[in-house]
C-alpha positions as CSV (number, residue, x, y, z in Angstrom):
1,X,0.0,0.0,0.0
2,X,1.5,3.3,-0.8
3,X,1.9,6.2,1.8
4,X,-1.0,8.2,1.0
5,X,-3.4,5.2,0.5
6,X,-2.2,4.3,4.1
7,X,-2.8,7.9,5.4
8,X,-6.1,7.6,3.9
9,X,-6.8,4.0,5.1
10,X,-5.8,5.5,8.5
11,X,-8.1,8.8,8.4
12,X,-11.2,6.5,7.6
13,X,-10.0,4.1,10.9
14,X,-10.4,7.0,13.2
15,X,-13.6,8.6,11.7
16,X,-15.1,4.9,12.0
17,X,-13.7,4.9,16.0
18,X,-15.1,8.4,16.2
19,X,-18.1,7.3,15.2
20,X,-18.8,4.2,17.3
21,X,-17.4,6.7,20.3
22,X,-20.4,6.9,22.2
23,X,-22.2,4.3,24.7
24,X,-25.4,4.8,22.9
25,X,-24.1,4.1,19.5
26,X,-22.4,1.2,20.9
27,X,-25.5,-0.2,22.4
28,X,-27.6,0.4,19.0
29,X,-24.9,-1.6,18.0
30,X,-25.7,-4.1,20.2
31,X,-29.2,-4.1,19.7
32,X,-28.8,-4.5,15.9
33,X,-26.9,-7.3,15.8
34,X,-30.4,-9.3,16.7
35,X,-31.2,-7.9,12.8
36,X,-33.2,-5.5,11.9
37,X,-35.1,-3.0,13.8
38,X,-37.5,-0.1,13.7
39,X,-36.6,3.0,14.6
40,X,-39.4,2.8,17.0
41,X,-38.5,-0.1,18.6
42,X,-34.9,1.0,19.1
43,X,-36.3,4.2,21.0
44,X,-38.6,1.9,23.7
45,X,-35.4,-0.3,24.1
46,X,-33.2,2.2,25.1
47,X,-35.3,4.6,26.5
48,X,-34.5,8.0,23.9
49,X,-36.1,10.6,22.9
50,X,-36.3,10.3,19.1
51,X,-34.7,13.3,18.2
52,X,-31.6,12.3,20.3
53,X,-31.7,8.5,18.6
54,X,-32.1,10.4,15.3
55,X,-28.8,11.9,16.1
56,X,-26.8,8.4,16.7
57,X,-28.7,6.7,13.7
58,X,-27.4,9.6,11.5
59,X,-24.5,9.4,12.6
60,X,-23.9,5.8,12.0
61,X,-25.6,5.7,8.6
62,X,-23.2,8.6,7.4
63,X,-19.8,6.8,8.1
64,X,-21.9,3.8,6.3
65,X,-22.0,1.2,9.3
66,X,-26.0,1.1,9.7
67,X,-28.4,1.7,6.7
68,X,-32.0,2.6,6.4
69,X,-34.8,1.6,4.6
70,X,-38.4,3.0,4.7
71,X,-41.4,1.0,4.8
72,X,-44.5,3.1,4.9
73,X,-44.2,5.2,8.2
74,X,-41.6,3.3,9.8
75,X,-38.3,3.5,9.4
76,X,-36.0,0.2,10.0
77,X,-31.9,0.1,10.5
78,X,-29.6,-2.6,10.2
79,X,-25.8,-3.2,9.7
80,X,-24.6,-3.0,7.2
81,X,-21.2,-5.4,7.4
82,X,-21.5,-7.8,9.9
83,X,-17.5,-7.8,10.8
84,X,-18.5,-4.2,12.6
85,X,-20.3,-6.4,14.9
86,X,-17.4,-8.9,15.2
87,X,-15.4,-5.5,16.0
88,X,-16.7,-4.3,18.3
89,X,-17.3,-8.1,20.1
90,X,-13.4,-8.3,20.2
91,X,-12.9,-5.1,21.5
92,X,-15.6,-5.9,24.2
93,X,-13.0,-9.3,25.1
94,X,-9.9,-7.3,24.9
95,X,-11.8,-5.0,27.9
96,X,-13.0,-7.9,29.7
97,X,-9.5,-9.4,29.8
98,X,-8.4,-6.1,31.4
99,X,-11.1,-5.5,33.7
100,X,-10.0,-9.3,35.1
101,X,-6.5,-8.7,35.1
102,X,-7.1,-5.1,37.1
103,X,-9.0,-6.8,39.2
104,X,-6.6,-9.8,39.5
105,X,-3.8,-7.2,40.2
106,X,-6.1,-5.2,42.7
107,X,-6.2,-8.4,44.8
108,X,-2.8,-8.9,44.7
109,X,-2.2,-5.4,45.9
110,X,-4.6,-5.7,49.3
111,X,-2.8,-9.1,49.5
112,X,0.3,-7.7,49.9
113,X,-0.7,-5.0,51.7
114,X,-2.1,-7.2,54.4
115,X,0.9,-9.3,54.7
């Protein structure tokens, strides 16, 4: 790959990290991976106003990782490549691995501490 095909490929990492950036986002996310689901149904399952889930959905659809399709008044979102949902699923591990070993090390701190 050549240098400015890997700045680019770089520049479109961290607007697709900017863009999953946000716990809401992250739980549409997780909501979507069930398939596809109205925007209706999103709002009652997390509890949004629409105008404020309007914000995340656009905001996922722009940078291309959720897409829309209209069937008479509702509205239904769904991912579009699946590997976003393996993604984010490894990064989830990678965080649990941490949060044991933290805690493993936290242990082991009192431990010593004690002794």
């Amino acid at each position: 790959m050549d240098k400015n095909m890997e700045e680019k490929m770089f520049e479109l990492h961290a607007e697709v990290c900017k863009s999953m950036a946000s716990p809401t986002r992250l739980k549409v996310m997780n909501l979507l991976r069930e398939g596809e689901r109205s925007v209706e149904e999103l709002r009652k399952r997390l509890g949004l106003p629409k105008a404020n889930l309007s914000q995340h959905l656009g905001i996922l659809r722009q940078r291309g990782i959720i897409s829309s399709r209209r069937s008479g008044l509702n509205i239904y979102y769904k991912v579009t490549n699946l590997k976003m949902i393996k993604a984010c699923d490894l990064l989830r591990e990678v965080l649990l691995e941490q949060i044991q070993e933290d805690g493993k090390l936290v242990k082991g701190m009192i431990v010593s501490k004690v002794l």
